[in-house]
C-alpha positions as CSV (number, residue, x, y, z in Angstrom):
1,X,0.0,0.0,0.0
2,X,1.4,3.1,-0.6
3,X,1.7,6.1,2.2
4,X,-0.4,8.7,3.0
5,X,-0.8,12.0,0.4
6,X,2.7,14.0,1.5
7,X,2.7,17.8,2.1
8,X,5.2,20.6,2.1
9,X,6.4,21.4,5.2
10,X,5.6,25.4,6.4
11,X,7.7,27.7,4.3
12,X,8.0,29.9,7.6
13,X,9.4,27.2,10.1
14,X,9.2,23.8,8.3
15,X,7.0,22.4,10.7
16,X,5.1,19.4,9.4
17,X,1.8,20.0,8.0
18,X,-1.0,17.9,7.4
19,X,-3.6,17.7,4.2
20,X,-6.2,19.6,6.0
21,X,-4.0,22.3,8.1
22,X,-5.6,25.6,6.9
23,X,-2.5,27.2,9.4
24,X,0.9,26.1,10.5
25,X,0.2,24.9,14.4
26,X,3.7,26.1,15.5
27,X,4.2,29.7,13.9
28,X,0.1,30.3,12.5
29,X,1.4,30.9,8.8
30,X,-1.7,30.1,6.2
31,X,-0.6,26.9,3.8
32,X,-0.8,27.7,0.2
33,X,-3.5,25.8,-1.4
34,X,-3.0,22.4,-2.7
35,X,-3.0,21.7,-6.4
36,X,-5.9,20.5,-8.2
37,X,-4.8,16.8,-9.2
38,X,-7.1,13.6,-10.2
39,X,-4.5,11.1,-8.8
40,X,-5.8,8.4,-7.3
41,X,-5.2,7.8,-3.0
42,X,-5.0,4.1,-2.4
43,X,-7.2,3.1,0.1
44,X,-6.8,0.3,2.9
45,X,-8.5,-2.7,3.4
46,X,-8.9,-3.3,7.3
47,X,-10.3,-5.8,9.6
48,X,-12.9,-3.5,12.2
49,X,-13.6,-5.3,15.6
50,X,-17.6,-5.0,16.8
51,X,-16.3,-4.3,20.3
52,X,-13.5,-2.0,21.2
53,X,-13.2,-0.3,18.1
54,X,-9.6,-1.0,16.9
55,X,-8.6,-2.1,12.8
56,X,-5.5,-4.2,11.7
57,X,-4.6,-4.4,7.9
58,X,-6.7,-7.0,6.1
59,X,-4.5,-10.2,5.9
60,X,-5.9,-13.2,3.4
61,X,-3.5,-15.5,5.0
62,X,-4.4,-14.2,8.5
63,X,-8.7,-15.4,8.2
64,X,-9.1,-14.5,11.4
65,X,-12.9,-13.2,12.0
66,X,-12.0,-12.5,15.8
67,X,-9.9,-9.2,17.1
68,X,-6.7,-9.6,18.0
69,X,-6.8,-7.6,20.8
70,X,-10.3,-8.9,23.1
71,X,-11.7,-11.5,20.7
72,X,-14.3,-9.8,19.4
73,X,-15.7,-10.7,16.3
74,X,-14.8,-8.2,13.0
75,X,-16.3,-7.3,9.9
76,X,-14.1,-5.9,6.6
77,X,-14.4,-2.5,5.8
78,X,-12.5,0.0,3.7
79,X,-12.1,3.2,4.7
80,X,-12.3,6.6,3.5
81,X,-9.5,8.3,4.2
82,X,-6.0,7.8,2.7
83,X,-3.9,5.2,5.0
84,X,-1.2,6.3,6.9
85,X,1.7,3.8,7.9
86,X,3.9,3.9,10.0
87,X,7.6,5.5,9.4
88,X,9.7,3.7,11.9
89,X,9.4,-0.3,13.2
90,X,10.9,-1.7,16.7
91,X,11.3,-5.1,16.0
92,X,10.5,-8.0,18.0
93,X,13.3,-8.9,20.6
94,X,11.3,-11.7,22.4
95,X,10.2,-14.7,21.2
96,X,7.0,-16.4,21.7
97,X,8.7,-19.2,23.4
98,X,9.9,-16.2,26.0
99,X,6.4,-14.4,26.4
100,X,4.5,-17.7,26.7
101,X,7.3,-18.2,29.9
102,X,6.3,-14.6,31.3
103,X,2.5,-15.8,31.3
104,X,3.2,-18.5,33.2
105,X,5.1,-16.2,35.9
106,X,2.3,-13.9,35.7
107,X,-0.2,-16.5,36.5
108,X,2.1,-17.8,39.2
109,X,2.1,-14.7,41.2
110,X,0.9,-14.5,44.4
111,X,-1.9,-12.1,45.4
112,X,-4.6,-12.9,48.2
113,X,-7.5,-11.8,46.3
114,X,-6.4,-14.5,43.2
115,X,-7.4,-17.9,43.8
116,X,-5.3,-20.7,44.3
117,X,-4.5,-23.0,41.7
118,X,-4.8,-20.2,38.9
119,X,-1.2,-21.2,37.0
120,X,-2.0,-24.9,36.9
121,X,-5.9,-24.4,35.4
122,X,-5.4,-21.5,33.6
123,X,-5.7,-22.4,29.6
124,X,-3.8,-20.3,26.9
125,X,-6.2,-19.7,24.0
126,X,-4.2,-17.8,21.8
127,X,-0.8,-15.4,21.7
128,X,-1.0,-12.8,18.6
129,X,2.3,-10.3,17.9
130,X,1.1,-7.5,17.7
131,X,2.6,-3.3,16.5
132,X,0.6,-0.7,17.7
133,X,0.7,2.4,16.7
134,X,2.2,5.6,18.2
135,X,2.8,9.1,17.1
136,X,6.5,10.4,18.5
137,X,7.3,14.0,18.6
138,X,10.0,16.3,18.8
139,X,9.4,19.8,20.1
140,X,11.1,23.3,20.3
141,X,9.7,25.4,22.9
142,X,10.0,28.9,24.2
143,X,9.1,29.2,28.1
144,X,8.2,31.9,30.0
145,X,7.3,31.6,33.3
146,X,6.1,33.5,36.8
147,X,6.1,32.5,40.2
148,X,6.9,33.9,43.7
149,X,9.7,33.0,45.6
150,X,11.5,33.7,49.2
151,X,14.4,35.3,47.3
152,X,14.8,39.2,47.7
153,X,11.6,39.4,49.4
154,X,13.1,41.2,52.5
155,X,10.4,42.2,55.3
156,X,7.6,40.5,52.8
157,X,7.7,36.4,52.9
158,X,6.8,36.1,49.0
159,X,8.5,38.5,46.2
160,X,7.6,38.3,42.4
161,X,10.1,36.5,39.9
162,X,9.8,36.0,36.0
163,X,11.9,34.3,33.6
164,X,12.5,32.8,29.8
165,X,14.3,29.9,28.4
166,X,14.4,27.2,25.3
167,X,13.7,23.8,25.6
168,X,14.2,21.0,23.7
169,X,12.0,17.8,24.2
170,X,12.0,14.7,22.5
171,X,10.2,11.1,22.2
172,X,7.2,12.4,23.3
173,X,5.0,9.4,22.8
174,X,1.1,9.9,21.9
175,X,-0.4,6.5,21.6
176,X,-2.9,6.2,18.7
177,X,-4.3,2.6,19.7
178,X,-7.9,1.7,19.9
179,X,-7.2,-1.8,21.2
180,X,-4.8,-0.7,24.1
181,X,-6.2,1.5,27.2
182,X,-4.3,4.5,27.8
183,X,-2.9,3.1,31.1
184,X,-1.7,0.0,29.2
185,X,0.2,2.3,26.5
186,X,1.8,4.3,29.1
187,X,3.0,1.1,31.0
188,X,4.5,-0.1,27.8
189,X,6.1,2.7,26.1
190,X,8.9,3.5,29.2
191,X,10.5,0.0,27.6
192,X,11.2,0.5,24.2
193,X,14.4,1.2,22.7
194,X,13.8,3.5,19.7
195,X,17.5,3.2,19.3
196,X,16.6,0.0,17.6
197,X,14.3,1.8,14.8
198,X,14.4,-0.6,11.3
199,X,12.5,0.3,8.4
200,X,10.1,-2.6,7.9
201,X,8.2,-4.9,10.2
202,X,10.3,-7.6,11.5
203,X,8.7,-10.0,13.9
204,X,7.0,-13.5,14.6
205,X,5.2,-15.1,11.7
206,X,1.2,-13.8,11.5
207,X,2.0,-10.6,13.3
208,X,-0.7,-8.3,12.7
209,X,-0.2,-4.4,12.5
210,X,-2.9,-2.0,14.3
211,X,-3.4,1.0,11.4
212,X,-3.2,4.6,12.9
213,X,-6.3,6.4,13.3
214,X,-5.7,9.1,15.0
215,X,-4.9,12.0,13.5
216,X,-1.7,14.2,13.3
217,X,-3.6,17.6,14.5
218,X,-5.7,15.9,17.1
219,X,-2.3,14.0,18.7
220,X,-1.2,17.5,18.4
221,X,-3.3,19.2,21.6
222,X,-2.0,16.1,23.8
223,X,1.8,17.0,22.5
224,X,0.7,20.6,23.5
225,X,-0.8,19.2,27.0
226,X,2.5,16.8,27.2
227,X,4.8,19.9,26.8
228,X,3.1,22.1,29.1
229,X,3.5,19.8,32.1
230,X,6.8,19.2,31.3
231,X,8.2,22.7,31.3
232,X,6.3,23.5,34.3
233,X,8.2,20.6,36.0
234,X,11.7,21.7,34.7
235,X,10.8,25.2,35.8
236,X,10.4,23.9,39.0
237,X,13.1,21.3,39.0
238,X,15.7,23.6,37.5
239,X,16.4,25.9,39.8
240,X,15.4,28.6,37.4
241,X,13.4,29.9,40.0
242,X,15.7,31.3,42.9
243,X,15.4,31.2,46.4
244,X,14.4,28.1,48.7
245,X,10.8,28.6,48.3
246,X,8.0,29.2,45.7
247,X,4.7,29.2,44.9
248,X,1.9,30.5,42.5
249,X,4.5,28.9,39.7
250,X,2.7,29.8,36.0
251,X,4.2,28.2,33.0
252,X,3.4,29.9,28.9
253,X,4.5,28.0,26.4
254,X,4.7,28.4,22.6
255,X,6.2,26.2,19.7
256,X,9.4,26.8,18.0
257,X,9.4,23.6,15.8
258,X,7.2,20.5,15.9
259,X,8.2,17.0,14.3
260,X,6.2,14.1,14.4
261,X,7.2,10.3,13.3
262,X,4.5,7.0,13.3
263,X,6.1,4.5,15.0
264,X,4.8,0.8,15.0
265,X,6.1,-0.3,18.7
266,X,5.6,-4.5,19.6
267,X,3.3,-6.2,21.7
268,X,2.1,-9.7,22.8
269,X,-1.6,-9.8,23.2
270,X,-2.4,-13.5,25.2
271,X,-6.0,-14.6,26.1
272,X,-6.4,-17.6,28.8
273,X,-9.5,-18.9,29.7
274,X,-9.5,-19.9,33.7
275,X,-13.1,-21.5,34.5
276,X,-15.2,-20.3,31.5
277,X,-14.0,-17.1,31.6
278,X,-11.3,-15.3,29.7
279,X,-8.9,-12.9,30.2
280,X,-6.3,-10.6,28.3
281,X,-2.6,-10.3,29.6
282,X,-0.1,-8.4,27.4
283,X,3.8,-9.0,26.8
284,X,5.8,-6.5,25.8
285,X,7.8,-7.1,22.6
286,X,11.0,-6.0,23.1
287,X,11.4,-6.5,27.4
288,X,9.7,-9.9,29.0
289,X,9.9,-8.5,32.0
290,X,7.1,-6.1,31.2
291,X,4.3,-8.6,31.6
292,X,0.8,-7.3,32.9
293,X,-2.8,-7.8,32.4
294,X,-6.2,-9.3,34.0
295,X,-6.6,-12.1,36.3
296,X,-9.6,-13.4,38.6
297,X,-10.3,-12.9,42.0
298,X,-11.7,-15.1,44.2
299,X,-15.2,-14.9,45.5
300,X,-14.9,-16.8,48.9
301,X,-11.6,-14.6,49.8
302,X,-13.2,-11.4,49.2
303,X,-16.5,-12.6,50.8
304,X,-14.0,-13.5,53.7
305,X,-12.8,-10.4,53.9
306,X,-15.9,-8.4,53.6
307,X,-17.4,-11.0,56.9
308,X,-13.7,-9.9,58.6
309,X,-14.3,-6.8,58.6
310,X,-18.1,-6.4,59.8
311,X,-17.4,-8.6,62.8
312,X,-14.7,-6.8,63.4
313,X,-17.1,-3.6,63.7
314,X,-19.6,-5.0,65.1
315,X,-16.8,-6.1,68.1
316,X,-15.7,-2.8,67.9
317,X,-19.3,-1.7,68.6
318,X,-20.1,-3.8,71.5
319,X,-17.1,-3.0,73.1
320,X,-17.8,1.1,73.0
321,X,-21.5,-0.1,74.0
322,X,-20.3,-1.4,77.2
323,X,-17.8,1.2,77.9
């Protein structure tokens, strides 16, 4: 398939653009209207799950009805909109030998709410290597900042400071998954080594690829949200701001340069079933260590704790009642 329609970058500050940016987002210059062309955008062929929402290419060899990610069943679609790939691939560093061995230490954990016996009746059902799909950005910024501060506030405890400074963040991650929660994204992404990168998809046989959905200028007001927490930390972390201590700390931010790279980043989706019921544990692709997911809990312990704690009140009670 071929990539998604390229556009000039800003003739101002060569920030990315996308096909329907009336403006630049970093310096607000108008982009100079496309020309009027009858070429034909490839479209994609993708496999939709029913439940949660999330698409993988369309594989003939694959025939899988069910979603990768929560089993789902899927229906082929095509889309509208031209396809956009990824630019950069992690590859796989574990192999499914490995992340079937991190199941079996996740099931073999011990927790009190998890019922005995889990790791020796738990079934796997299926493990399916997966990429999702992740914007990664690169910002300029220009700070500016206020706060007050001890320093030079003589007979006064709090005296007004202000300050400017350029910083430079990178590998800020934006997931664009539908089939991973946030939380899940943000436990794997810590563990990847982008230093890695290879230019095609390199992994286990059958590995399926999640196709971005999100959009470049919608993952732009989270980068925007990312970078303003982060210069407010460093403002704070710096010791831009003198004295001992501060308060009321305000953080401005504006964008000197934006650039933004679709990454394809590895996962292991496993289902088990334990009981009639199944469950979804992932394993990340690159570190087996990572290993996290769902598990049961056990009725009669939580019931036992729940009984545990009422006679303990009720103890607690009658002992007040007689004091």
């Amino acid at each position: 398939m071929s990539a998604a329609v390229s556009v000039s970058p800003c003739e101002r500050c060569a920030c990315e653009l996308e096909v329907d940016d009336l403006r630049c987002p970093v310096c607000g210059l108008a982009t100079p209207e496309p020309p009027r062309t009858e070429a034909v955008v490839e479209r994609a062929r993708v496999v939709r799950c029913d439940s949660c929402g999330a698409s993988v290419e369309y594989s003939v060899e694959a025939r899988a009805p069910r979603c990768d990610y929560c089993g789902a069943v899927t229906h082929v679609e095509m889309t509208v909109d031209p396809v956009e790939q990824a630019q950069g691939w992690l590859p796989f560093s574990v192999e499914p030998s490995v992340a079937g061995e991190a199941l079996s230490r996740f099931l073999g954990r011990k927790a009190f709410f998890r019922p005995s016996g889990l790791a020796e009746e738990a079934a796997l059902e299926s493990m399916r290597p997966m990429w999702w799909p992740a914007w990664v950005f690169k910002a300029g910024v220009e700070v500016s900042w206020t706060a007050d501060s001890d320093a030079g506030s003589r007979r006064s405890d709090w005296a007004p400071h202000a300050g400017q400074t350029h910083l430079d963040f990178s590998n800020i991650l934006v997931a664009a998954s539908r089939g991973l929660k946030m939380d899940e994204c943000d436990r794997l992404t810590p563990h990847y080594r982008f230093d890695e990168a290879v230019g095609e998809a390199r992994g286990p046989e059958g590995a399926s690829v999640e196709r971005f959905e999100a959009t470049r200028s919608g993952a732009r007001r989270r980068v925007f949200q990312a970078v303003e927490r982060l210069a407010s930390e460093h403002v704070q972390t710096s010791g831009d701001i003198p004295g001992r201590r501060y308060r009321n700390v305000r953080v401005a931010v504006a964008l000197s340069s934006l650039r933004t790279t679709r990454w394809a980043l590895p996962v292991y989706v496993l289902a088990y079933r334990y009981r009639d019921k199944p469950y979804r544990v992932l394993v990340h692709g690159q570190d087996a260590e990572v290993v996290f997911g769902e598990s049961p809990i056990s009725a009669w312990r939580v019931l036992g704790v729940v009984l545990a704690v009422l006679a303990a009140l009720v103890l607690t009670m009658l002992i007040a009642g007689r004091m």
